[in-house]
N, C-alpha and C positions, 0 to 999 in steps of 0.2 A: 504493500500500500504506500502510495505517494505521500509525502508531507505534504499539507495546504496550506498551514498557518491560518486554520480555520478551528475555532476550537470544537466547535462540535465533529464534523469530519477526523480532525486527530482522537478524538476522544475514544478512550477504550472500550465504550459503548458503541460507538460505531466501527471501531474497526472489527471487533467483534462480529458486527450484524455481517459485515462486510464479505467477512473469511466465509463465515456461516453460506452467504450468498453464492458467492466463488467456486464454494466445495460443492455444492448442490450443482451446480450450471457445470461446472467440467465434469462433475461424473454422472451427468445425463440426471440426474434425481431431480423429484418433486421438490421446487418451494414454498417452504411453508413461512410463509411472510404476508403480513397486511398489504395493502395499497398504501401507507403513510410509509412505512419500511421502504417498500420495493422503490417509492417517488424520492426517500434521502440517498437511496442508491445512484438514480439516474443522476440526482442533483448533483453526487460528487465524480460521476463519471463527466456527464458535463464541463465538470468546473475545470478536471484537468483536461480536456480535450479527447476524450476518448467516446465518440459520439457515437460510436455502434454498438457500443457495452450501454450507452444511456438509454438508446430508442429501445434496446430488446430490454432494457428492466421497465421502462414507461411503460413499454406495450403487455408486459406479460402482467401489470399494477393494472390496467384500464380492462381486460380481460377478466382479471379474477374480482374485479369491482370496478363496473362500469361508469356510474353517476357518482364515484367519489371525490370528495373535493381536491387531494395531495395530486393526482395524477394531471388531474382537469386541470388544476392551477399551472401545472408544468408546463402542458400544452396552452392556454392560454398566452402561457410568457414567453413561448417559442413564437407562438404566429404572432405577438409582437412585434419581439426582435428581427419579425422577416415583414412586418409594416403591413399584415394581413391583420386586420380588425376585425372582417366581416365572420373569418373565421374565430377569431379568438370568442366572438361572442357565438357563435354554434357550439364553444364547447363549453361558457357559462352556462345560458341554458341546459346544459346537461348533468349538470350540478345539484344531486338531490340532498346535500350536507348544507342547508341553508342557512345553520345559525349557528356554521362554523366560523372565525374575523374573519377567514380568507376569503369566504362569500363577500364581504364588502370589500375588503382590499383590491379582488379580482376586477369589481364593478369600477369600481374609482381607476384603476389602473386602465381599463378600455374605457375610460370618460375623457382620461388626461391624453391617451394615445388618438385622439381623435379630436383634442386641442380644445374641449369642452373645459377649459380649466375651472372655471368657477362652478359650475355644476358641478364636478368632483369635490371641490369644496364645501360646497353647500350639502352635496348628499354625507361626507362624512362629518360635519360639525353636526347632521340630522341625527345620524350614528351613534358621536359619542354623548349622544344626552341619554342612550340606553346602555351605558357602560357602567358597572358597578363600581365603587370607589377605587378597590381594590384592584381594578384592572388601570385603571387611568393612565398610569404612566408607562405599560406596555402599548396601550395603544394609542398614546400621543407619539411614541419611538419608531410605532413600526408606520405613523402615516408620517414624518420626518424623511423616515428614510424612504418611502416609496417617491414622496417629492424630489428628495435627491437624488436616486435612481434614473428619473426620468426628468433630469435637468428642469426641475422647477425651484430649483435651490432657494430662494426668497420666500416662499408657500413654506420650505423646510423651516425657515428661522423664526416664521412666525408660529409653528404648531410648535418648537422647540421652548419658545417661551412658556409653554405651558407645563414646562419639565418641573417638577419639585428639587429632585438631587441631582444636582446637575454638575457635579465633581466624579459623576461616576466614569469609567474608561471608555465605555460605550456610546456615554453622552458625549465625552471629550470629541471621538475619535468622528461622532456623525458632525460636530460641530466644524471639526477641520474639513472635511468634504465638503458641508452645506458652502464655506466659506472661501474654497478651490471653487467650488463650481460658481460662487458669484465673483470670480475672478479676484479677490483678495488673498494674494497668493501670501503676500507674507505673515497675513494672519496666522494663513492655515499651516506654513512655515513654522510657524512660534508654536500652536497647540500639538504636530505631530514630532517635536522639538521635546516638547513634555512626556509625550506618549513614549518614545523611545528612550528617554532617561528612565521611563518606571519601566519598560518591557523591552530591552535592549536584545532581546530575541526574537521578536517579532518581526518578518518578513515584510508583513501587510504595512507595518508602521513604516519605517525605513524607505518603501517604493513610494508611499505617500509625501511623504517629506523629501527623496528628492523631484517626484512627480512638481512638488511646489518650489522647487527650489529652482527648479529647472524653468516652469514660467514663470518665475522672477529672472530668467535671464543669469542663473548664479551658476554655472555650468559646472564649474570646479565643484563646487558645494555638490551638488546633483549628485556629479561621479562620484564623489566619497561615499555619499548616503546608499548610493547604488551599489558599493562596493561593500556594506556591511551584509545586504539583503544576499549577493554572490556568494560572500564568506560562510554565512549561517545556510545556503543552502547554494553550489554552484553551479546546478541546472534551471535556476528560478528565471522562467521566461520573462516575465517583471522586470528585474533586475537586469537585466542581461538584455534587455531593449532599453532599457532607463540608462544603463554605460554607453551603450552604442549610439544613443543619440544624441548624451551629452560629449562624447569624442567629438561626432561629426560636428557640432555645432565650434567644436573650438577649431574644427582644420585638421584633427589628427587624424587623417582618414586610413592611415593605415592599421591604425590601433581598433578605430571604430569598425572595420570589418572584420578583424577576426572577432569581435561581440556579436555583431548582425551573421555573422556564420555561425557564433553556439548558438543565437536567440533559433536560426533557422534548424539546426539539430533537434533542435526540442519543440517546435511548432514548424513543421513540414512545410504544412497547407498556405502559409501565410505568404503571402507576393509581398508584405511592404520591405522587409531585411532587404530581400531583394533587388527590390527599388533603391535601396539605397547605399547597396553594394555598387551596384551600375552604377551611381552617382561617384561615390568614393573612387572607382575605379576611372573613372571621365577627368576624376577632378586630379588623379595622379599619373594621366596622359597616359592610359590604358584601355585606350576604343578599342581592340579585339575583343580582349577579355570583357569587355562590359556591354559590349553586343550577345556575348554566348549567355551572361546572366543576366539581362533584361531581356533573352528571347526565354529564358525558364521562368523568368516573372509572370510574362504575359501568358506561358502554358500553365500557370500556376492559380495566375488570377479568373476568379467565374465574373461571368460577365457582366455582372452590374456592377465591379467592385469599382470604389469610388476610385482608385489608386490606379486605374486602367487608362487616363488619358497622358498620365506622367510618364507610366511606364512607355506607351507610345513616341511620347514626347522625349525623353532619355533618350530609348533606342535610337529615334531619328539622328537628335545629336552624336551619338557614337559612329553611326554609319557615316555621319558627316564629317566629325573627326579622320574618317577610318579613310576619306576621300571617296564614300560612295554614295554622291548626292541624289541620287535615281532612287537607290535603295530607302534611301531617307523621308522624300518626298511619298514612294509607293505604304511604307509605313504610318506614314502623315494622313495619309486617304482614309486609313481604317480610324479614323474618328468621326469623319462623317455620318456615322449611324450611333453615335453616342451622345449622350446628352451631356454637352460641356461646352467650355467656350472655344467654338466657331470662328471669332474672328481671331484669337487667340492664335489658333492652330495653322490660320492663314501669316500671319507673323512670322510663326517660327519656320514655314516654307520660305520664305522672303528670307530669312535668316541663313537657312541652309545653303539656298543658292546665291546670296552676298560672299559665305566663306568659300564656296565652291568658283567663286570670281565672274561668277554669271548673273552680271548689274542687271539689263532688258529684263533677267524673267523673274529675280528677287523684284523689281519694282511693281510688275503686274500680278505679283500676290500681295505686294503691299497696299495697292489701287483698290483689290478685291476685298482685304482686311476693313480698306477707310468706308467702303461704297455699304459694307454690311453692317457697321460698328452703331450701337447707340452714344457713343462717346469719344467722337474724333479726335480732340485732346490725348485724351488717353490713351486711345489708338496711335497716333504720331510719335507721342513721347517713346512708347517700344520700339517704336519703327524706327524712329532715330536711333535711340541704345543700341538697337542691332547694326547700324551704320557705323557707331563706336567702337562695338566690340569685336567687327571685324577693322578695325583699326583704317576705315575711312573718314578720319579725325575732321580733314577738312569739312566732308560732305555734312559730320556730324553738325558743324558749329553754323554753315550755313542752312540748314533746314531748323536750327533751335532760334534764329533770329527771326525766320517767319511764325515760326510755332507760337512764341513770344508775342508777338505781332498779332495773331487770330485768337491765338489762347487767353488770353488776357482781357481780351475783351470780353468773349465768349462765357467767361469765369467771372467778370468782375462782381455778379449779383450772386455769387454760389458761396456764401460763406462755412460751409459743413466740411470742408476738405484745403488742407494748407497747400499753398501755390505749389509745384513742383515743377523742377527740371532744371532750376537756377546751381543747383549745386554738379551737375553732371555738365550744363554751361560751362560753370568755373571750372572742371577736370578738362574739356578739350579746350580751351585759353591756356592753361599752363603747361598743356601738353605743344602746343602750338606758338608757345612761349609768348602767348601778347598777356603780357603780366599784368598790364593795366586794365584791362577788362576783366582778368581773373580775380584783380581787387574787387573788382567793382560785382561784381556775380556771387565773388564766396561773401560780402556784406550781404548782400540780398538773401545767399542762403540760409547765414547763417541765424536774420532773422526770421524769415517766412516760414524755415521746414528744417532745423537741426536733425530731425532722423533723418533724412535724405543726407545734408550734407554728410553728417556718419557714416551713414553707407558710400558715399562715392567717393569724400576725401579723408577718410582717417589713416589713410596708410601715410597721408604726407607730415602726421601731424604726432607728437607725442601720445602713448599709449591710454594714457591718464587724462588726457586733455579733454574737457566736455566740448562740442561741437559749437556752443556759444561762445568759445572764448577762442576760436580758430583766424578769425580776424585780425584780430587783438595782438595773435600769436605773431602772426605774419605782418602786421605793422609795425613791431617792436624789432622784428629779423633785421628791416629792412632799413632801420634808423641806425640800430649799430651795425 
């Protein structure tokens, strides 16, 4: 039996029921087990990924008790996560345990998956005016967590208020999630910060905490946290995607793929490692090799996976690195039947054949990108980047003084999004060496859009230096 860091699953009661299970199914025997049994079976074959050990225990749980609620609930929560409602509710209805909480839970859970939010609310605050004292604070926890669950994190913090002990680990540990999912990451930093000084064994703590540490941008922090959860267990898929994509994100992409190859040892099925092996391998001038593992990505990936236009998108680039711009574009085609962006796709064809040095036919996917876009601004500005990043610097700086020019105006009444493109401006000026203008562009960036200037000028600038003060820096260079 696998460790979960699940205390019920670890628990000797369940590993028990487990074994009990095991021995009966490999020597062909009768199970003698409930549908609540057989449904905590499926739940932790599930949870590690073993989903044909989960269906044959659901199935033989729904057989030996058809209208029980532990099975029905299971399959409820499967045709969720696959975005079927109509079915989740054919197998509520089927539910003859009516005044089991999971009958309401179930209900509220297809109220909120079908974005009814306040009618789930209203049906469970109807709920708990029929809850015994005594139950109250079970069932203020478990409607917390179905909130957090399904990304209503705010719903969560206002039923948490209704918590009495609210020191307990349980409560600590939903409050650090409710507080992740409303993007207060350092919060949830500090609470799962607590959590893992009291249970510095805890797997589940540790991936939370660097999970938060990691959207706080603390990537070093991440990997350490990531590296306690490895230590305490070294096959922990968690952990072992939480390393790997705090590497990537620092640049170490050599480090970062041998993590994304154990995270891929231990979860087969999953295309993203993959995707990001292909990336690692692009970004360390390895287009063969990362052609061979974003063409296993896209054999990997099923076809709605969200992760299937990147992988497209990768590949093409590698074929494109690899000098086989045919192959890249015929790659680029297979998004046409996918639901993504379109004009997007048309860009990076324009891109492909800029590096391939074929200007006439990158322009006429660039034409087809602006003729499709709801957002031609936006549209150019990529269009341009790809003119820079295949290092037609010139052609960059004279199509950002017309952009400048249409965009500006086009923008002047859009206050909801900070000006962009002045600081990639100021990268082809200083690249182009007219300094004066590159004054006059990194002032503008630095104050209209600092994240942008970040991203396109902080190589030229102190590590530590904040992006407001990049100006400053280079007026001071240039006095002494």
């Amino acid at each position: 039996m696998k460790k979960t860091d699940d205390e019920y699953f670890d628990s000797k009661e369940f590993q028990d029921l487990l074994e009990a299970y095991e021995h009966s199914v490999n020597a062909g025997e009768p199970v003698f087990m409930d549908a609540e049994e057989l449904s905590d079976i499926a739940d932790y074959y599930q949870f590690i990924g073993q989903a044909d050990e989960a269906e044959e225990a659901i199935n033989l749980a729904l057989s030996l008790a058809p209208g029980a609620i532990a099975p029905l609930t299971y399959r409820i929560h499967q045709a969720l996560y696959e975005g079927d409602v109509d079915k989740a509710r054919e197998y509520y209805d089927q539910i003859i345990e009516t005044d089991d909480p999971d009958y309401i839970y179930d209900r509220a859970e297809i109220l909120i998956a079908e974005g009814r939010i306040d009618d789930a609310d209203n049906y469970l605050r109807e709920q708990f005016k029929q809850v015994p004292p005594d139950e109250y604070q079970n069932y203020v926890m478990d409607v917390a967590n179905i909130y957090t669950d399904n990304g209503q994190p705010q719903k969560a913090m206002e039923w948490m208020a209704r918590v009495r002990h609210q020191q307990s680990l349980d409560f600590k540990e939903l409050m650090g999630r409710a507080l992740f999912g409303m993007g207060k990451y350092k919060d949830s930093e500090r609470i799962f910060n607590e959590l893992v000084d009291n249970d510095p064994f805890s797997i589940r703590y540790w991936n939370a905490l660097a999970s938060a540490q990691f959207m706080s941008e603390d990537y070093q922090q991440a990997i350490q946290s990531s590296e306690y959860a490895i230590a305490i267990n070294p096959k922990d898929p968690d952990g072992l995607i939480a390393k790997a994509n705090g590497l990537f994100r620092l640049n170490n992409y050599e480090e970062a793929m041998k993590y994304f190859r154990r995270y891929s040892e231990q979860v087969p099925d999953d295309e993203f490692p993959l995707l990001y092996e292909g990336i690692c391998l692009l970004n360390t001038n390895r287009p063969k090799e990362a052609i061979d593992i974003l063409k296993k990505a896209v054999d990997t990936a099923p076809a709605d996976s969200p992760s299937l236009t990147d992988i497209y998108q990768e590949l093409a680039f590698a074929y494109s690195e690899n000098g086989q711009c045919d192959e890249a574009i015929r790659v680029l085609n297979k998004t046409k039947d996918i639901d993504c962006d379109h004009v997007q796709m048309e860009i990076v064809k324009g891109h492909v054949m800029l590096t391939a040095g074929k200007t006439a036919e990158a322009e006429a996917y660039f034409r087809t990108a602006i003729s499709q876009s709801d957002d031609e601004c936006d549209t150019w500005l990529h269009i341009i980047l790809s003119f820079y990043d295949n290092h037609y610097v010139e052609a960059a700086y004279t199509l950002f003084k017309k952009y400048f020019t249409y965009c500006e105006k086009v923008k002047e009444h859009q206050d909801d999004e900070a000006p962009r493109g002045y600081a990639y401006m100021a990268l082809c000026c200083y690249e182009l060496k007219y300094y004066g203008e590159f004054l006059d562009y990194l002032k503008k960036a630095c104050e209209v859009n600092p994240e942008e200037c970040h991203q396109a000028l902080a190589h030229l600038f102190p590590q530590d230096l904040e992006p407001e003060g990049y100006y400053e820096y280079i007026k001071k260079k240039i006095n002494r």
